[in-house]
C-alpha positions in Angstrom: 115.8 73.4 86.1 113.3 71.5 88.2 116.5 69.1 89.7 117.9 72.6 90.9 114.6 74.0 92.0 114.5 70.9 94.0 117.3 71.0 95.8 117.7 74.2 96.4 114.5 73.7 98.4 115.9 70.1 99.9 118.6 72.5 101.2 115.6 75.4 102.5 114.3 72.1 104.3 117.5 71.5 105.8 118.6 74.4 106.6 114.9 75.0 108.6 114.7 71.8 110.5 118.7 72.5 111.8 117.9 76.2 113.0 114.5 75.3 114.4 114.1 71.4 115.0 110.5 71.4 113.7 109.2 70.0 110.7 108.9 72.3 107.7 105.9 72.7 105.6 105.5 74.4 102.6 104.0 78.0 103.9 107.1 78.3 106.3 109.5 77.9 103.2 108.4 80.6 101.0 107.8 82.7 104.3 111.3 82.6 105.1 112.9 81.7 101.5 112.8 83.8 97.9 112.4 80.5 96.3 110.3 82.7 93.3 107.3 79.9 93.0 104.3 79.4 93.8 103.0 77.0 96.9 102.2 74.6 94.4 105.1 74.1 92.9 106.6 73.8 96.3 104.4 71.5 97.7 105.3 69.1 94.4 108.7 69.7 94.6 108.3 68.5 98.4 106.8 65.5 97.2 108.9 64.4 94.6 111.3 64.5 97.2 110.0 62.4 99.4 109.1 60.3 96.8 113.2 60.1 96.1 113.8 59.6 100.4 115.4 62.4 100.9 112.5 64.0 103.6 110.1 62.4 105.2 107.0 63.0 107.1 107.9 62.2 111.2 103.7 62.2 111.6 100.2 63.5 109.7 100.9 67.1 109.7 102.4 68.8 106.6 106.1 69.3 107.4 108.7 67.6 106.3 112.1 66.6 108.0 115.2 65.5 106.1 116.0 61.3 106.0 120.1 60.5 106.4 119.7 60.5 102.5 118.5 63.9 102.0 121.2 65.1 104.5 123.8 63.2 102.3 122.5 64.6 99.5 123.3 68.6 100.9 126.5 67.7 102.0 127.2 66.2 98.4 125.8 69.3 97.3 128.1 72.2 99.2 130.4 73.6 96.4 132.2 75.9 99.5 132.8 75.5 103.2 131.3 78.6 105.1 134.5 80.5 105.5 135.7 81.5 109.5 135.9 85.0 110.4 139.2 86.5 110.9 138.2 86.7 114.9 137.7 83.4 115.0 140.7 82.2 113.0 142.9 84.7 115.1 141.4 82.9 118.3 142.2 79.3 117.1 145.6 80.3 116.5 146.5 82.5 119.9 144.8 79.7 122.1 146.6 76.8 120.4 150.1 78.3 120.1 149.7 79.1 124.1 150.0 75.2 124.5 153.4 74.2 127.1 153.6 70.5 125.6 151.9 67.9 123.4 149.1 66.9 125.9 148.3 70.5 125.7 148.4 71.3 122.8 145.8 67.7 122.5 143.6 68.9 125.2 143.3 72.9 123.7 142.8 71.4 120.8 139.6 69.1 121.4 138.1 72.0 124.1 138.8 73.8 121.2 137.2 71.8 118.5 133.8 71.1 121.3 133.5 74.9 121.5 133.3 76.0 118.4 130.7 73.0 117.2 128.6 72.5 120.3 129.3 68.5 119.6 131.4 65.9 121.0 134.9 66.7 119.7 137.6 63.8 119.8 141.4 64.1 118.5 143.8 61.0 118.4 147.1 62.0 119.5 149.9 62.0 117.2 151.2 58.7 116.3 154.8 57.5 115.9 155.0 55.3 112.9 155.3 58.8 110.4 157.4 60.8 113.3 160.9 61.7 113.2 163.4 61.1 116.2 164.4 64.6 117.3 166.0 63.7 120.5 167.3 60.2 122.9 168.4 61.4 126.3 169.8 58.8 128.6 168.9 59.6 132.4 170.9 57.6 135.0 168.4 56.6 137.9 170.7 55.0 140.0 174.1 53.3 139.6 172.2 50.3 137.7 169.3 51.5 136.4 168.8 54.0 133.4 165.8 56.3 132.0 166.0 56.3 128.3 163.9 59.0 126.7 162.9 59.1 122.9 161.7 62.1 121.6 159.9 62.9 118.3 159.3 65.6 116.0 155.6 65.7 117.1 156.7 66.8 120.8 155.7 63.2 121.8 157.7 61.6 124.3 158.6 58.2 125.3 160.1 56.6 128.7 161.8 53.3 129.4 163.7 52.3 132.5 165.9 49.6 132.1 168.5 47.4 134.5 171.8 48.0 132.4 175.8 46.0 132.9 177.4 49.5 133.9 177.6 50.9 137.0 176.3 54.7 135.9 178.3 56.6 138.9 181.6 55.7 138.4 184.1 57.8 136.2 184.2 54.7 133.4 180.5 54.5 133.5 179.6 58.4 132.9 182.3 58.7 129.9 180.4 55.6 128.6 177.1 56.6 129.1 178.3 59.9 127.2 180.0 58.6 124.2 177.2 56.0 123.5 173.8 58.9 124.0 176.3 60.9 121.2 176.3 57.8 119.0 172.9 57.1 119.5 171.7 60.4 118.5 174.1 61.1 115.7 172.6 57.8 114.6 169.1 58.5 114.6 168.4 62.4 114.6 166.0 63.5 112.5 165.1 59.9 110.3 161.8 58.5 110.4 161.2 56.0 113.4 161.2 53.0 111.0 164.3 54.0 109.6 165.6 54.7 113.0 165.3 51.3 114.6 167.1 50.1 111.5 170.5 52.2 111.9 170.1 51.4 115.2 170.5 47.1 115.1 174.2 47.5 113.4 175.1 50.0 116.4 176.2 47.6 119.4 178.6 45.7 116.7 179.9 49.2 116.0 181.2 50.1 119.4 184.2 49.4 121.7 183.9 45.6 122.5 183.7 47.1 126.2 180.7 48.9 125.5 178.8 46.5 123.7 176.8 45.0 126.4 175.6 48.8 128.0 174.9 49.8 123.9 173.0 46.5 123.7 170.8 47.0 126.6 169.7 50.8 125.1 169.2 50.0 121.6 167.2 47.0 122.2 165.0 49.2 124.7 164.8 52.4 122.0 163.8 49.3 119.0 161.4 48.1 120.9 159.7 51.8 121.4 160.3 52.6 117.9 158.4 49.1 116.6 155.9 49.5 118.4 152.1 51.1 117.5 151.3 53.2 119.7 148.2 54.8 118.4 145.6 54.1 120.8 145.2 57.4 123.3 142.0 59.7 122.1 141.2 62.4 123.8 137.4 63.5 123.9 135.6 66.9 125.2 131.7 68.2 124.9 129.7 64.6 125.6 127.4 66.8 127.4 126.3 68.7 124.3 124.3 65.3 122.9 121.9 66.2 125.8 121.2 69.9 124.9 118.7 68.3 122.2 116.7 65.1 123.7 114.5 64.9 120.7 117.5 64.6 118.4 117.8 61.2 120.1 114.4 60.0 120.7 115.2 56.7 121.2 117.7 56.9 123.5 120.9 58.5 123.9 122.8 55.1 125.7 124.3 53.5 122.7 125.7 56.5 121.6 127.3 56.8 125.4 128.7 53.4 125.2 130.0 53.4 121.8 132.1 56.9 122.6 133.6 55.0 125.7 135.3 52.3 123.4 138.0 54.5 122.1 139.1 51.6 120.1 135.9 52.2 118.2 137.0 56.0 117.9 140.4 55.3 116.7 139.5 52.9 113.4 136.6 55.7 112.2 139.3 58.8 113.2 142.2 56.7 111.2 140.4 55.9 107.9 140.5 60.3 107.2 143.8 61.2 105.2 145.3 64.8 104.2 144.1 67.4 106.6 142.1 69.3 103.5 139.4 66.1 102.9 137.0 66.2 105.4 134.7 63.2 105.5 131.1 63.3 106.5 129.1 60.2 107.4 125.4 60.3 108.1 123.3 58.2 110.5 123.3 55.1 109.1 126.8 55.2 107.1 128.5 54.6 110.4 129.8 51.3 110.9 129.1 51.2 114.6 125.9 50.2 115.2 125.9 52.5 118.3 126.7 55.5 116.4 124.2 55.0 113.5 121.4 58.1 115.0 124.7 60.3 114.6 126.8 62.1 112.2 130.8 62.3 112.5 132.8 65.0 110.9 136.2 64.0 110.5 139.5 65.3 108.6 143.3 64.1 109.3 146.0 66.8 110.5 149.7 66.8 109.6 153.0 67.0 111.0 156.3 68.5 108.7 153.8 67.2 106.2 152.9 63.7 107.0 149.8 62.1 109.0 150.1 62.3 112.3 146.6 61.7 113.5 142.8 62.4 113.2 140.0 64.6 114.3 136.3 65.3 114.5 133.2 65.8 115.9 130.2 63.4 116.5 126.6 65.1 117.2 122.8 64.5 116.0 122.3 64.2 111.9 120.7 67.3 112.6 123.8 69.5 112.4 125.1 72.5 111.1 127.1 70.7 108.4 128.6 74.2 106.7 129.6 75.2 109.7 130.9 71.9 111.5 133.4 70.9 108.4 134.9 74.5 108.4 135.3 74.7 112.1 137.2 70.8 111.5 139.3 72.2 109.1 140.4 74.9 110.3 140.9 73.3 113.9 142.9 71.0 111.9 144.9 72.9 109.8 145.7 75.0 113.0 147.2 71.6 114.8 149.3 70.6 112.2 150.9 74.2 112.1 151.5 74.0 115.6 153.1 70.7 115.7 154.9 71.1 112.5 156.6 74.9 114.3 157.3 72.8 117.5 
């Protein structure tokens, strides 16, 4: 009884220093919490607590302020995520379905996400190495040259320009250029990327000897977009919000700064979160950036026609509404992979 007496007051204390930023002290948690014991017994549940490091004094007076432990400790502790009104749901899912293409649909989405939390919001674009092919077009540019453009089931798309053996304007050229985007597509619709760059090797020994160098030419351009990673765009919104609260970052607030601007940094802490429905929390010092340590990030995964496509999250001050922040990232995400799965 006195292990759940305790941290139903650890969460009082929590609860306190988000709302109000100052320290709490015994009087102000049974002024403002039916905790049904005495001052006493709250003062050495208080201690016994800090005793365990999960508050700590910041200076002589009584109140107490929860360590990265203590905040571990209440997130560990949430059996529920504070459900999202049916307004607020409703508005996530008009303003995101409104999107005209992917990097919409990105940018909503982060605005979005910095909104609702009052943090620093940051979503990794969908990658390619789980995406299907829905579409190749083949653009003529010229009588040489030749726009190839790979589209995948995420609404991402890809452009090459390449020098091809065919002169594109003449009568030959265009029933070429035809017959080999309808083989190239009935090749590679709908498979996974991976699997697409492999029907694609066998296709230039497949066609008319005639064609072989122009079919060459395009599938060694479309392999090498298909092989390659490109999982390095992030998208960030709300870096103002770490000011609203200097004395969250008493310090200073530069390391933070510079640690945000290394995206590279952003993508391998956004790319370690899996299904959309586990979202992780790390606290202060459970970052692995050194930069980001005086922080906490709240981050999930979201989904596209039921694989990984990318992560989200927010980063703000360990003091943060953590209830509210991992609802807001769930929903957020579960929102994004419905609209890129209907796309």
């Amino acid at each position: 009884m006195s292990e759940e007496r305790r941290m139903l007051v650890l969460r009082a204390i929590v609860e306190d220093y988000v709302e109000t930023s100052e320290p709490v002290g015994s009087r102000a948690l049974l002024d403002r919490h039916q905790l049904g014991v005495s001052a006493a017994t709250v003062r050495n549940d208080m201690a016994a607590l800090e005793d365990r490091g999960l508050i700590v004094a910041p200076h002589t007076s009584a109140g107490r302020v929860p360590t990265d432990a203590g905040y571990r400790a209440f997130v560990d502790a949430l059996s529920e995520l504070k459900p999202m009104s049916r307004a607020e749901r409703s508005a996530i899912k008009e303003f995101l379905e409104g999107a005209v293409d992917l990097d919409d649909v990105v940018d909503r989405t982060v605005r979005l996400l910095s909104t609702l939390t009052r943090q620093v919001a940051v979503v990794q674009y969908p990658t390619l190495s789980t995406s299907t092919v829905r579409h190749v077009e083949l653009v003529p540019m010229g009588p040489l040259r030749l726009m190839i453009v790979l589209i995948v089931g995420t609404g991402r798309v890809e452009q090459h320009v390449v020098q091809v053996p065919l002169d594109l304007e003449s009568d030959s050229g265009r029933e070429t250029l035809a017959r080999v985007r309808a083989d190239v597509n009935e090749a590679t619709n709908g498979l996974r990327l991976r699997d697409a760059a492999g029907r694609l090797s066998g296709l230039a020994g497949q066609s008319r000897p005639a064609d072989a160098p122009f079919v060459q030419v395009v599938v060694d351009a479309l392999v090498d977009a298909l092989a390659q990673e490109r999982e390095t765009r992030v998208t960030m919104a709300g870096t103002a919000n770490l000011v609203r609260h200097p004395n969250d970052f008493p310090e200073s607030i530069e390391p933070v700064l510079d640690a945000l601007e290394q995206h590279v940094v952003l993508l391998r802490l956004l790319a370690a979160e899996g299904h959309q429905d586990a979202v992780a929390v790390r606290i202060g010092r459970e970052n692995p950036v050194a930069g980001l340590r005086g922080t906490s990030l709240v981050t999930t995964g979201y989904e596209a026609g039921g694989d990984r496509a990318g992560g989200l999250g927010v980063l703000g001050p360990t003091r943060m509404d953590y209830p509210t922040t991992m609802s807001s990232v769930r929903a957020v995400a579960a929102y994004l992979s419905r609209v890129l799965t209907d796309r």
